[in-house]
matplotlib code that plots the C-alpha trace (Angstrom):
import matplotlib.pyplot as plt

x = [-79.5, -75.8, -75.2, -71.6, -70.3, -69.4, -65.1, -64.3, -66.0, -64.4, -66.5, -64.7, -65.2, -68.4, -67.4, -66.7, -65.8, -68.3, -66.8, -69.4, -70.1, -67.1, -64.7, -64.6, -65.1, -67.3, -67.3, -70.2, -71.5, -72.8, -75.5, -76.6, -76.5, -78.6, -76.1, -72.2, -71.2, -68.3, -69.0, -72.5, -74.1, -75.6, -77.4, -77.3, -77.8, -74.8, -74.6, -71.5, -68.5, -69.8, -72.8, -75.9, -78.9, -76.9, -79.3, -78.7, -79.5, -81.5]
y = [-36.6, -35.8, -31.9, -30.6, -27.9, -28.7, -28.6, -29.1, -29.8, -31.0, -30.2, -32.6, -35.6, -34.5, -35.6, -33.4, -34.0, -33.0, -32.6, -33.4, -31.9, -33.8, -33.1, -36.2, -36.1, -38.0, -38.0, -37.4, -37.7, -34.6, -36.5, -37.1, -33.2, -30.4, -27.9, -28.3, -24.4, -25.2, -23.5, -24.7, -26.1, -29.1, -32.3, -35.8, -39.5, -41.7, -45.0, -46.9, -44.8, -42.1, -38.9, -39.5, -37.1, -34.2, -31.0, -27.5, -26.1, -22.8]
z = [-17.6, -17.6, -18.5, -19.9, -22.2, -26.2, -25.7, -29.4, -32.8, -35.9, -38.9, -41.3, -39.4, -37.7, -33.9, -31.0, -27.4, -23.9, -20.9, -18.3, -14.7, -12.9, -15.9, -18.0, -21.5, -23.8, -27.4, -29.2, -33.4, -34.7, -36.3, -32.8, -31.3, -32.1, -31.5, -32.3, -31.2, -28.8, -25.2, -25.1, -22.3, -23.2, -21.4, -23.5, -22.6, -22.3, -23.9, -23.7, -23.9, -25.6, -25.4, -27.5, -27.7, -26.9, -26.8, -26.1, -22.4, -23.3]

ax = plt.figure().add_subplot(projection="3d")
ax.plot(x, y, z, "-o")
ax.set_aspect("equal")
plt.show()
């Protein structure tokens, strides 16, 4: 599993953007995450062009 930090969060539209390991960024639903805080480390599944399953590295 691919692990990244939360970059940015828009409540009002509920998406964010990742940026994984090598510095590419993914975006992501909030419906999908368990965490939106921006700064979190995170690891999520990728499908497609975007980060699904995104949960919070403890």
């Amino acid at each position: 599993m691919p692990q990244g930090t939360i970059v940015l969060f828009n409540k009002s539209d509920c998406v964010g953007i990742i940026a994984d390991e090598r510095g590419e960024r993914l975006p992501f639903s909030g419906m999908e995450t368990q965490t939106t805080d921006v700064g979190q480390q995170v690891i999520f599944d990728v499908r497609g062009a975007k980060a699904t399953n995104v949960r919070a590295v403890r």
